[in-house]
C-alpha positions in Angstrom: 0.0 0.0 0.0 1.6 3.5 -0.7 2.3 6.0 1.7 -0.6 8.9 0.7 0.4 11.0 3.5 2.4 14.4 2.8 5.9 15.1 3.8 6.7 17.4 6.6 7.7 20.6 6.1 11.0 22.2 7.4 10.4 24.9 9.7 14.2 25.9 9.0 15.1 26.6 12.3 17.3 23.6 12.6 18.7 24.0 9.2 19.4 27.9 10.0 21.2 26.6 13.5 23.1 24.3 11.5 24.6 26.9 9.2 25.1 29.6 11.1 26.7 27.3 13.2 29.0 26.3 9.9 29.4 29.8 9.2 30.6 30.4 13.0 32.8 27.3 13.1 34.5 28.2 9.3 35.1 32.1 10.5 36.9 31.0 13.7 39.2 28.3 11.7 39.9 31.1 9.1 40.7 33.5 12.0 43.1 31.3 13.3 44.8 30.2 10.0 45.2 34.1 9.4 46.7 34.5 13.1 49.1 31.4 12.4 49.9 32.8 9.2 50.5 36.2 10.4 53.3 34.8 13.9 54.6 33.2 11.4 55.6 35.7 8.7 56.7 37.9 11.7 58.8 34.9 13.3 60.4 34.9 9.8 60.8 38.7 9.2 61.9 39.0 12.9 64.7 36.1 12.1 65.6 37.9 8.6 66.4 41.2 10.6 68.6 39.7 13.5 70.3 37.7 10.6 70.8 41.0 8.9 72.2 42.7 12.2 74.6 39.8 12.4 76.0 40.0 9.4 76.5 44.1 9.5 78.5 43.6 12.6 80.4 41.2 10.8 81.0 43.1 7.8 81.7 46.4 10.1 84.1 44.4 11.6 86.3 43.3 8.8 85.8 47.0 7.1 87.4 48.4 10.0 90.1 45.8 10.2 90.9 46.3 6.5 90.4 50.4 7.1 93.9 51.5 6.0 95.2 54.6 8.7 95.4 56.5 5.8 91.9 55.9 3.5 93.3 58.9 0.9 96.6 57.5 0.5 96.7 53.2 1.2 100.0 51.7 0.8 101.1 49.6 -1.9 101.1 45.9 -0.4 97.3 47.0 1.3 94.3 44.7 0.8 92.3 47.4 -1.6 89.8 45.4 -3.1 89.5 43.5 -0.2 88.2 46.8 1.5 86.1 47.8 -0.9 83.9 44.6 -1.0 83.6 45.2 2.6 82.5 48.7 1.8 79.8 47.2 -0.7 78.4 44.6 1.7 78.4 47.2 5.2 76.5 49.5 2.7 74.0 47.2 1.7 73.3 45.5 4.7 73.0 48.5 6.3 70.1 49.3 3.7 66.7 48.0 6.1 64.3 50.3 3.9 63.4 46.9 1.6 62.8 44.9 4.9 60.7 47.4 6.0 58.7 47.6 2.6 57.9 43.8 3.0 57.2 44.2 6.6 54.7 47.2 5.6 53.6 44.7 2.9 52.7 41.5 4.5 52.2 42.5 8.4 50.3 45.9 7.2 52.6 47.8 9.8 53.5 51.3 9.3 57.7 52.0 8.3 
């Protein structure tokens, strides 16, 4: 014998639970991917820098080991080219302005 009776109809307040519910549950997951995202471009930009700062001290270092006492006039047997790569690499370390463009960039804080 076939069923003659009519289906129920949804009253929707379970299915609206449900998906706000989903829409609650999918915000807080994004949330946090975007927080765990976010520590962990700043872990490493924050890793970058100090790297950065190392490697200026050690490239002031050895410029001002290699400094001749007299820049203007060096003597014959000195280290020239030497010093001037370490000039090159003090100057651009000492550059921050592009870490501070991807910092601005990804993080959204200021320069």
């Amino acid at each position: 014998m076939a069923d003659t009776t009519t289906p129920k109809q949804s009253t929707g307040t379970t299915d609206n639970f449900t998906t706000e519910a989903a829409k609650i549950e999918y915000m807080r997951q994004r949330k946090s991917a975007q927080d765990f995202l976010r520590s962990s471009t700043q872990y490493i930009l924050d890793g970058f820098e100090e790297s950065q700062e190392q490697h200026l001290v050690l490239a002031n270092t050895i410029l001002r080991e290699l400094t001749p006492p007299d820049p203007k006039n060096p003597p014959d047997d000195h280290p020239s080219v030497a010093w001037r790569l370490a000039q090159v690499l003090a100057d651009s370390l000492s550059r921050i302005h592009d870490l501070q463009i991807a910092r601005s960039f990804l993080l959204g804080e200021d320069e």
